[in-house]
Structures are given as structure tokens and as C-alpha cells.
C-alpha positions as CSV (number, residue, x, y, z in Angstrom):
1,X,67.6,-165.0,-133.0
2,X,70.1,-167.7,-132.9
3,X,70.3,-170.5,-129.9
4,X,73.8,-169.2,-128.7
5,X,72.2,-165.6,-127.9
6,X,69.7,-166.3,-125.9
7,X,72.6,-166.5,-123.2
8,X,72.6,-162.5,-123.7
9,X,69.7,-162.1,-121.5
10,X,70.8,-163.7,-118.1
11,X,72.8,-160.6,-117.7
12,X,69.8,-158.7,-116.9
13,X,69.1,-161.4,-114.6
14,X,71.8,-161.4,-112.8
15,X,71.6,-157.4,-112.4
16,X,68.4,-158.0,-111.0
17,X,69.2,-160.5,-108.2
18,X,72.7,-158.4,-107.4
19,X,70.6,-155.5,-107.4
20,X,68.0,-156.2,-105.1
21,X,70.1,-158.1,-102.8
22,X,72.3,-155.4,-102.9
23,X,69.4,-152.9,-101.3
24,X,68.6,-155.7,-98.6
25,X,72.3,-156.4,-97.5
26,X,72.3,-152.1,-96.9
27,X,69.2,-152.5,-95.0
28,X,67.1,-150.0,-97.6
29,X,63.6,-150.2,-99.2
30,X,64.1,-152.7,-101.8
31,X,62.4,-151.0,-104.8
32,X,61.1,-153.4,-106.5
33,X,59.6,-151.4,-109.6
34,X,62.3,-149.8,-110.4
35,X,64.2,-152.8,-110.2
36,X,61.8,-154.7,-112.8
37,X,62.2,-151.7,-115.3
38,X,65.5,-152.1,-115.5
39,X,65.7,-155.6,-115.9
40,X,62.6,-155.1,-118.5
41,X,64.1,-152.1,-120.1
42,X,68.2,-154.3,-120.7
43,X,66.5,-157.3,-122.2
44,X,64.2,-154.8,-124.7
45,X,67.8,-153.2,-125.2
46,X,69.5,-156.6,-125.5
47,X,67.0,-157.6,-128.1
48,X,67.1,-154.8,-130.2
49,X,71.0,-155.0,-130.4
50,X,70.6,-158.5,-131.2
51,X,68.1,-158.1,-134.1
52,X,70.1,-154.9,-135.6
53,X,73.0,-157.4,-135.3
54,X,71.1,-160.4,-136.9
55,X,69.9,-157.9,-139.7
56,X,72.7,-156.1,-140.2
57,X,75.3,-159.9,-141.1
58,X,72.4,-161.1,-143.7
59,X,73.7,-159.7,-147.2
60,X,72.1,-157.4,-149.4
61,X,70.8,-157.8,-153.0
62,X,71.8,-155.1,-154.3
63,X,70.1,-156.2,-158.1
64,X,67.3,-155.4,-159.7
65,X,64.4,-158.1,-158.7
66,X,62.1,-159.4,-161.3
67,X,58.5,-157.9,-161.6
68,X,55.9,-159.0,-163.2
69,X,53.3,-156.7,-164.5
């Protein structure tokens, strides 16, 4: 994972906070679980986008490799 996409994963973050501030400013039961599995579940999301990305830019040898026997 390179330095300049670790920024990707404040977003979840940020949901987070707006979300559970959200809840308090309406005066509900701020559900805090729920609110963690979300934020858990974007950044596994986030990451697995990332590395598909990451794998998917490095070329391919398409040759035949060596092999010793």
C-alpha cells in the first residue's frame, strides 16, 4: 500500500464522527455497535479496493519462467 493511500481511510472516520453526532444532535440512542461496524466494515472495503487496485497496475509476465528440474 503506498503512503498517499492511507489518506483513503479517514473517510470512514469522518462517517463515524458525523454519524454518531448525527444520532446525539436528534436526541436518539446513539448505537454505537452498529456504528463501529460500519466504520470497520468501509475500511476492510477500502482496503480490499486498494489491494485489487495495487495488484491489478503491477504488469504481468506473460513468458514462460525458467525451471529447473
Amino acid at each position: 500500500m503506498r503512503r498517499d493511500q492511507i489518506s483513503y481511510f479517514i473517510y470512514p472516520c469522518a462517517y463515524f464522527i458525523v454519524r454518531t453526532i448525527n444520532q446525539w444532535r436528534k436526541q436518539e440512542s446513539i448505537t454505537w455497535g452498529e456504528n463501529v461496524m460500519t466504520m470497520i466494515g468501509l475500511m476492510f472495503f477500502i482496503y480490499l479496493l486498494i489491494l485489487m487496485w495495487n495488484w491489478s497496475n503491477k504488469p504481468y509476465q506473460w513468458g514462460k519462467k525458467d525451471k529447473e528440474t
